[in-house]
Structures are given as structure tokens and as C-alpha cells.
N, C-alpha and C positions, 0 to 999 in steps of 0.2 A: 481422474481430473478432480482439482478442487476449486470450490466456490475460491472467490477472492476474501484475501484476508480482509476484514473489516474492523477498522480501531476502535477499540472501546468506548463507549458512550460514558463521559466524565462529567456532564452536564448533571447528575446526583451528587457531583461530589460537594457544588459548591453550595449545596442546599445543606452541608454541616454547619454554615457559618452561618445560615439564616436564625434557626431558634436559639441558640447561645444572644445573637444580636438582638433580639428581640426581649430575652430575658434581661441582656444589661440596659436595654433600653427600660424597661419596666422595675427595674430595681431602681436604677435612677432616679426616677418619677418618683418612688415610694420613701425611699431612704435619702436624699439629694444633700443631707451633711454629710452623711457615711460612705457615699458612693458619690465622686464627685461628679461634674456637670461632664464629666469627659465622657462617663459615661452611656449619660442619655444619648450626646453626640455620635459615641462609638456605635452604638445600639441601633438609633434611627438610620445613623448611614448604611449601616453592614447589612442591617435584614434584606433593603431594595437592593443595596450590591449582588448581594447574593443572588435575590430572582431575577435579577438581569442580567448576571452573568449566566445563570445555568440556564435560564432559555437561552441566551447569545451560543453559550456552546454548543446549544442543544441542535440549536439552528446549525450551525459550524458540523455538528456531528452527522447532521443527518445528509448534508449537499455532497460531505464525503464519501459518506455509503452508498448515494444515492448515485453519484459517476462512477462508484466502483460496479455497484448492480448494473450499472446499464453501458458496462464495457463488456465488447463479446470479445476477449482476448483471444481464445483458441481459434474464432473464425478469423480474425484476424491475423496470426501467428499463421494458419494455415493459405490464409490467399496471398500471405507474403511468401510463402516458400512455393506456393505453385510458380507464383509472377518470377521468382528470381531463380525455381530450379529447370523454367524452360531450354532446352538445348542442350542440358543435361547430360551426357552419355556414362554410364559405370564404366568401370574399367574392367568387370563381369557381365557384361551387358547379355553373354549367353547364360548366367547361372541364373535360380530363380531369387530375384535378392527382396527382402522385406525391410522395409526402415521405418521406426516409430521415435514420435519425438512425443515423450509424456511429458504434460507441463503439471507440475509437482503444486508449486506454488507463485501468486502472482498478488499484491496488495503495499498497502502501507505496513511500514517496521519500523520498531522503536519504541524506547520509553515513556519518552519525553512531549508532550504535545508541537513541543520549540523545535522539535529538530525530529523529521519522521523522514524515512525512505522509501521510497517507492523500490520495490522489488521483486525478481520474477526468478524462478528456478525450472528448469527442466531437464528430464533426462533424455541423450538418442541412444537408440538401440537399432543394431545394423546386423540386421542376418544375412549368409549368403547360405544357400543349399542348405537352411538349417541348422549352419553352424555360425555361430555368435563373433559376428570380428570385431564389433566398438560396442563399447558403453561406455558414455561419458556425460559425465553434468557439467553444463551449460547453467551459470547463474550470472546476475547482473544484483550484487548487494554491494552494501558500505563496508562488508568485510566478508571473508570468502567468499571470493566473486571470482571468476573464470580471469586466468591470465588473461584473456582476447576480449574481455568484456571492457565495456564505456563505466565511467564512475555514473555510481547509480544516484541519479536526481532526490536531493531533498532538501525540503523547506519543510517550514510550522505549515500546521494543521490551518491555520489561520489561510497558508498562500494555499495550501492544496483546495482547499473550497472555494476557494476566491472562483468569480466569475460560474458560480455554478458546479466548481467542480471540474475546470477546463484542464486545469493542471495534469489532474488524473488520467485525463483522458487520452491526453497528447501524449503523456507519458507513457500508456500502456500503446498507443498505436506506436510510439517508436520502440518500444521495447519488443517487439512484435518483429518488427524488422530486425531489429540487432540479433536476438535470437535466431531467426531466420540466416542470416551473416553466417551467425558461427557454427547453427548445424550443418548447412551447406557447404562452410570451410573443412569440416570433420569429416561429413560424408564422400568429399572428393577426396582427400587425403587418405583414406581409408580404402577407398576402393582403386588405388592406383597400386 
């Protein structure tokens, strides 16, 4: 099992644009024939852009990590498949059968801060007496994603934090279930 992907922390990045803005800001001041008033202008704006944008993302980066840290996917992944594989019967129900569902990966995807996916991948693996009858991945992305899978939820970085983080949340609890869905759909299909 792996931790949730966690998106990169870009709230550094926008601290490139603070000391260049500062220095046009300050050349301005020094030279104001040579360097015109745009300058100063460009200077004074950019530097405070700058620290309030990389704390704002900073802020933005950290509600994301912080829904994804405190989503227990596998417990949940697993008390969906209890809830939905009650009454259950194999179609081996005399052999000794073992079924594991590895969840590979589960987080946000993507480039772009504008456009991220939420994403989960897992593998099932179906033993009967030992011998191997499924392996199959089970994913829920914006590209290779399982025929049977729902399109996978995504918005900016901006909606995923929103409200704390809620986005994430909902998201991994219904991904939990959908997973559940289709290794149960696999599992019975396999054992008929």
C-alpha cells in the first residue's frame, strides 16, 4: 500500500517573481529617466503579489494534503466491500479461495494546478486452491481507466481545497465504493 499522492507544493515558485520585482522596483527609484515610472509601478506591485500569492497557494497546498492525510481510503475501500460483499456465495464455495484487492495508488493527478484529477488504482488477485484465476486492474483516471469505471472527478487545486478539503474527501469515499462495485463485479464473474 501507498500513501496518497500528494501535489507538489508550488507556493516557492511564486517567490521567483518577488526579488526581480523588488530590484525593478529599486532601480526605478535610482535611475527614474533611464527606467521609466512603469517600473517602480511594476516593482512595487509584483513583490506583494508575489508573497500573497505563495502564501495563498501555500494555504491552498496545505488543506489539500491535509484531506488527503486524513482520508483512510483502504479502511474505507474495505468496509465497502464487506457492506456490499455480504450474502456473497463463490461459485467454489468448497475450494479454499483467497482474494486481495492491493490499492496501488489513490490522490490527485496532473500537471496543471487548473485542472487535477482525483485518482485511485488497484489491483484484485483471486486464488482458488492456490492457483491464480484473476488479476486484474481496477483504475478510476482521466485516461486508462477501467472500461467499468465512472470518469474520474476533476477540478483546480483552488475547488479541491475549497471548504477544507471537502472535495477530497467525498471523492475518495465514493471512490471507495466504485472500486468496491467493480472488484465485486470481477470477483463474481470469475468465480461462476
Amino acid at each position: 500500500m501507498h500513501p496518497a499522492e500528494m501535489p507538489g507544493d508550488t507556493s516557492r515558485e511564486w517567490m521567483q517573481f518577488f526579488w526581480p520585482g523588488m530590484a525593478s522596483g529599486a532601480l526605478g527609484m535610482a535611475a527614474p529617466p533611464m527606467y521609466a515610472s512603469a517600473l517602480v509601478v511594476g516593482g512595487l506591485i509584483l513583490a506583494p503579489a508575489a508573497l500573497v500569492m505563495s502564501g495563498r497557494e501555500r494555504q491552498t497546498w496545505q488543506r489539500v494534503t491535509g484531506a488527503l492525510g486524513s482520508v483512510a481510503f483502504e479502511q474505507e475501500l474495505l468496509h465497502a466491500l464487506t457492506r456490499r460483499a455480504q450474502g456473497m456465495v463463490p461459485g467454489d464455495a468448497g475450494s479454499a479461495t483467497s482474494v486481495e484487492l492491493i490499492v496501488n495508488a489513490y490522490g490527485l493527478a496532473g500537471a496543471r494546478p487548473e485542472r487535477l484529477c482525483f485518482i485511485a488504482s488497484a489491483v484484485l488477485v483471486v486464488r482458488v486452491a492456490g492457483d491464480e484465476r484473476l488479476r486484474d486492474s481496477l483504475s478510476i483516471a482521466e485516461s486508462d481507466a477501467s472500461a467499468d469505471a465512472p470518469p474520474a472527478q476533476c477540478a483546480g487545486l483552488d475547488r479541491f481545497a475549497a471548504q477544507d478539503g471537502q472535495l477530497v474527501r467525498d471523492t475518495a469515499k465514493e471512490y471507495a465504493e466504485v472500486l468496491a462495485v467493480m472488484a465485486l463485479d470481477r470477483l463474481q464473474a470469475a468465480m461462476q
